[in-house]
C-alpha positions as CSV (number, residue, x, y, z in Angstrom):
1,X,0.0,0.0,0.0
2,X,1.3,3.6,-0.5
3,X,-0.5,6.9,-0.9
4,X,-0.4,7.2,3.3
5,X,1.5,10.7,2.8
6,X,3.2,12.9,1.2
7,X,5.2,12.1,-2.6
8,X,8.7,10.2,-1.3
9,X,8.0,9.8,2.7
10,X,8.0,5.8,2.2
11,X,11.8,5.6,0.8
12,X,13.1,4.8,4.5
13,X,10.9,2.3,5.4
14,X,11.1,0.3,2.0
15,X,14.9,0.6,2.2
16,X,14.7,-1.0,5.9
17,X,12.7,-3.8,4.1
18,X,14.9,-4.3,1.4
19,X,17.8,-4.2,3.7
20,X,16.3,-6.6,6.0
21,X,15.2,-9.0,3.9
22,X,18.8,-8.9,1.7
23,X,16.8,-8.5,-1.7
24,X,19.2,-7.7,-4.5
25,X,19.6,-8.5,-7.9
26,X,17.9,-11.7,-9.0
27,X,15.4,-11.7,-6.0
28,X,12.1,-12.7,-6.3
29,X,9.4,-10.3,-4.5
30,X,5.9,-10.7,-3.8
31,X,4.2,-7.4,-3.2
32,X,0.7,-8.3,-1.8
33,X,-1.0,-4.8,-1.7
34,X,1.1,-3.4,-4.2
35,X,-0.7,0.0,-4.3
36,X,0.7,2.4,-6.8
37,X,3.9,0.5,-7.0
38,X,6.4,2.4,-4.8
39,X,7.6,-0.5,-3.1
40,X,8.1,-2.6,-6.2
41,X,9.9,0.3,-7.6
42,X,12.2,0.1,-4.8
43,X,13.0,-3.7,-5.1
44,X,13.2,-3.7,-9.0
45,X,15.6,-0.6,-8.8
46,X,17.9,-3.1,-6.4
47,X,17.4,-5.7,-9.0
48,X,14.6,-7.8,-8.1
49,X,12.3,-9.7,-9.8
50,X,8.5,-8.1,-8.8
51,X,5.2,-9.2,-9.0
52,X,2.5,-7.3,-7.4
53,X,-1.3,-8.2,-6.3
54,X,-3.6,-5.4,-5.2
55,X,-7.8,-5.5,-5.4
56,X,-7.9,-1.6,-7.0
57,X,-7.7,-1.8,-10.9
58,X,-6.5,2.0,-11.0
59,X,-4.0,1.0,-8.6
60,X,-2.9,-1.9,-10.9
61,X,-2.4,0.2,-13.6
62,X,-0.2,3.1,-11.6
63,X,2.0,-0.2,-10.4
64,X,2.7,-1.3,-14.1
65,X,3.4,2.2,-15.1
66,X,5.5,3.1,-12.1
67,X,7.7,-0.5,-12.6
68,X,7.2,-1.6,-16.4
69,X,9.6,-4.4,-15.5
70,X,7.5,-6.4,-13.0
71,X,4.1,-8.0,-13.5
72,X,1.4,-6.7,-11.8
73,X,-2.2,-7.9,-12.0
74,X,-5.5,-7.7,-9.5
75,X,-5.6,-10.0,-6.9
76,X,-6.5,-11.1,-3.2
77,X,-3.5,-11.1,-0.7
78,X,-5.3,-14.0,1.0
79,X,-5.2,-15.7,-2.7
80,X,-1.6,-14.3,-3.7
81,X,0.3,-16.2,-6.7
82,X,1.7,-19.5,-6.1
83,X,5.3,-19.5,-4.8
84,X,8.0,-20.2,-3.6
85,X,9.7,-16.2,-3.5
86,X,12.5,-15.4,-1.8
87,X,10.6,-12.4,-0.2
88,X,7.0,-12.0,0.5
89,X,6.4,-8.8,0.9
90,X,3.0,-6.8,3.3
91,X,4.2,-3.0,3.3
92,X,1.5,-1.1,5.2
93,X,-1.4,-3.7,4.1
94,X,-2.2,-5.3,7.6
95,X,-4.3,-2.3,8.8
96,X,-6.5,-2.5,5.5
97,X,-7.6,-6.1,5.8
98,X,-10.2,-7.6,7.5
99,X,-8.3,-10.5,8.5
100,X,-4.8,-10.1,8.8
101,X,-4.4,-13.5,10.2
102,X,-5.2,-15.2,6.7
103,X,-3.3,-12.9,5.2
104,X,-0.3,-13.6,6.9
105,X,-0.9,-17.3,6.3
106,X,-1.3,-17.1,2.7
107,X,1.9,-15.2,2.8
108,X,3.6,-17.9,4.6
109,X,2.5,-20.6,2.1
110,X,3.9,-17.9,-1.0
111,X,7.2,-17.2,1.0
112,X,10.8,-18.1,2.3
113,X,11.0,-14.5,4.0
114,X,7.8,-12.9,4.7
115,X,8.5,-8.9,5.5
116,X,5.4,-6.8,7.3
117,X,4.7,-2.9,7.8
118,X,2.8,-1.8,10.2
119,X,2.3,2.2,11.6
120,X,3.5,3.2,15.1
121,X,1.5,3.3,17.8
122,X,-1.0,6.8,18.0
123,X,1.8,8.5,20.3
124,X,4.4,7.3,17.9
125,X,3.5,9.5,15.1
126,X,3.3,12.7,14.8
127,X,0.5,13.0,12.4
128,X,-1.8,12.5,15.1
129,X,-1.8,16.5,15.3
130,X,-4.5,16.2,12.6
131,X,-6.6,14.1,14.7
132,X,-6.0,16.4,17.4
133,X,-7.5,19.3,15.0
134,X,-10.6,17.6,14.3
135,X,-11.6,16.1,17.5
136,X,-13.8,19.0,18.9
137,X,-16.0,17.7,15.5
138,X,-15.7,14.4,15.6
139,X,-17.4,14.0,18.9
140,X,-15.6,11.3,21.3
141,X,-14.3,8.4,20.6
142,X,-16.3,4.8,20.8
143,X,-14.1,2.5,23.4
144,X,-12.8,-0.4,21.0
145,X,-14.4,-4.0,22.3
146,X,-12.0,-6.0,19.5
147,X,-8.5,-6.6,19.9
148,X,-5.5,-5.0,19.7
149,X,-4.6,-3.2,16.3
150,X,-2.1,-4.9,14.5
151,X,0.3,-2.0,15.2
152,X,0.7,-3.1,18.7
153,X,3.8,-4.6,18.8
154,X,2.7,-7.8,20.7
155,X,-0.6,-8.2,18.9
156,X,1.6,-8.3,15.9
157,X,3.5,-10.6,17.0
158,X,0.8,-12.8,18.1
159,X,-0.9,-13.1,14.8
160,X,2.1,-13.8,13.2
161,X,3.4,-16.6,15.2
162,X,-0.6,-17.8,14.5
163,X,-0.2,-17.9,10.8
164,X,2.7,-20.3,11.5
165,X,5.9,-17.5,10.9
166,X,8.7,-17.2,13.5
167,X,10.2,-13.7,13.7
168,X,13.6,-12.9,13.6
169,X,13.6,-9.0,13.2
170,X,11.6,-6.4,14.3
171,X,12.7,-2.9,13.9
172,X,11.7,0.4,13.7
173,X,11.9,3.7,11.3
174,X,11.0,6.9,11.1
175,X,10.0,8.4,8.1
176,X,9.0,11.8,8.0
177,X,6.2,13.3,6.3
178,X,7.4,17.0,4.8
179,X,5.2,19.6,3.6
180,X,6.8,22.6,1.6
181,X,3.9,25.1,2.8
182,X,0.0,25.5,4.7
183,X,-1.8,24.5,1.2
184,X,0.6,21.2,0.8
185,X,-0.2,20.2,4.4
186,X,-3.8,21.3,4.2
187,X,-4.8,20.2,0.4
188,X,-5.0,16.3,1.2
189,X,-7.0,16.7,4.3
190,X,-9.2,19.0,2.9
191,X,-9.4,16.6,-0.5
192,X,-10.3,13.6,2.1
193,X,-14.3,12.1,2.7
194,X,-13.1,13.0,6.6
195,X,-11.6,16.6,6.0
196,X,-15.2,17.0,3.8
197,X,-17.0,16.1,6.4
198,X,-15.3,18.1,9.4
199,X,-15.1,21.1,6.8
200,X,-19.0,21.3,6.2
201,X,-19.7,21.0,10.3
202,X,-17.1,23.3,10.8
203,X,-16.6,25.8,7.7
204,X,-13.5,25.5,5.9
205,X,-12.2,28.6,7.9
206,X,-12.4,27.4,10.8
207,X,-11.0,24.1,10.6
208,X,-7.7,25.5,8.3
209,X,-7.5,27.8,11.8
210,X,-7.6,24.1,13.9
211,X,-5.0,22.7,11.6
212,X,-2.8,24.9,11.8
213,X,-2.6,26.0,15.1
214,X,-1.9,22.1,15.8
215,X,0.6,21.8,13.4
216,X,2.8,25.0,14.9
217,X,5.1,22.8,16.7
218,X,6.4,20.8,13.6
219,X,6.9,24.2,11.2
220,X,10.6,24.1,9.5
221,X,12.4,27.5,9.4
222,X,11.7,26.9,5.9
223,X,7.9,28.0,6.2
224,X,6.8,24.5,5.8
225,X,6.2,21.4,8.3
226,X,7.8,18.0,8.8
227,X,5.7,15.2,11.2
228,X,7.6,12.2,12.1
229,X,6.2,8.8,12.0
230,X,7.5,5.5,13.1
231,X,6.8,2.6,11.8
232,X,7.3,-1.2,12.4
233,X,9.4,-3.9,10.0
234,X,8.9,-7.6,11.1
235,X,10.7,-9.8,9.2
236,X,9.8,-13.7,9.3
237,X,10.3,-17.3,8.2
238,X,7.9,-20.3,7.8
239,X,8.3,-22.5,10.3
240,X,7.5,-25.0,8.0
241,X,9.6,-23.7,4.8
242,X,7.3,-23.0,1.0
């Protein structure tokens, strides 16, 4: 998955996943969520040989524009291609799917090395200043009666030792979401179905005032604003090999 920020704030984390995993020339990847194919671009420019899956046509079609060398096509990550690749790759799926859990074990089947992405916990990332902005809006917040997200580090951990994967890496990036000015940091919020909806409670005035006066802490001397983020890499085997 990309399209989570701004144009080039994912190049540290899928460096940390192609570092971690040792993908280099000749290295077949399996992107499941392939988005707009800024991931795949990363492993093809390091050699690699990528296919990509993703259930959004338009997204499909950005993927095998963006990396004319790989193969992308649509596709379920809990139905991914049949395997074995050297690297099995989830970057920032896990908190789109309904159940990560199958996901994971298809993955496991596809893969020798399974890599995941996950976000930081709330108080990890700094873009939480926009949920801060809207709150007064939004009304409170409904108490969560499921389990964990998946960007718990333990839950993660939990539901990938369940889909039969034993970790042996787990690190942590920061990747850092620059805007050059107010309009670049405001545009995609106000362009979102949530910013919409806040903007017509609130009036467009008023909520650019919110954002702002949240964001004030994270301005550049530059004029613009830079949020940091941290993320999660787990990196995995089969227990029982593909």
């Amino acid at each position: 998955m990309d399209g989570e920020g701004p144009s080039g704030w994912g190049a540290p984390l899928y460096a940390a996943v192609l570092d971690a995993t040792e993908v280099g020339p000749g290295t077949s990847v399996l992107d499941l969520g392939c988005g707009g194919g800024a991931f795949a671009r990363a492993a093809a420019d390091r050699g690699a040989a990528v296919i990509g899956i993703d259930t959004d046509p338009a997204a499909v079609a950005r993927a095998a524009a963006a990396v004319p060398e790989g193969s992308f096509a649509l596709g379920d990550a809990r139905n991914p291609p049949p395997g074995p690749f050297d690297v099995v790759a989830l970057v920032q799926l896990l908190m789109h799917v309904v159940d990560p859990a199958a996901v994971l074990s298809a993955a496991a089947r596809a893969g020798a090395v399974v890599a995941v992405t996950v976000w930081g916990r709330e108080q990890e990332c700094d873009i939480r200043v926009f949920g801060a902005a809207l709150a007064p809006w939004l009304g409170p917040r409904r108490p969560s009666s499921g389990p964990p997200p998946v960007t718990e580090p333990d839950r993660l951990r939990t539901i990938v030792a369940d889909a039969g994967l034993a970790v042996t890496r787990l690190e942590e990036v920061v990747c850092a979401f620059e805007y050059a000015d107010e309009d670049d940091l405001l545009g995609p919020l106000f362009e979102s179905a949530l910013g919409r909806t806040v903007g017509r409670r609130a009036g467009p005035v008023a909520l650019r005032s919110a954002v702002l006066e949240a964001a004030q802490p994270y301005r550049t001397v530059a004029g613009g604003y830079r949020l940091e983020n941290l993320f999660r890499v787990l990196v995995a085997r089969p227990e029982t090999p593909a």
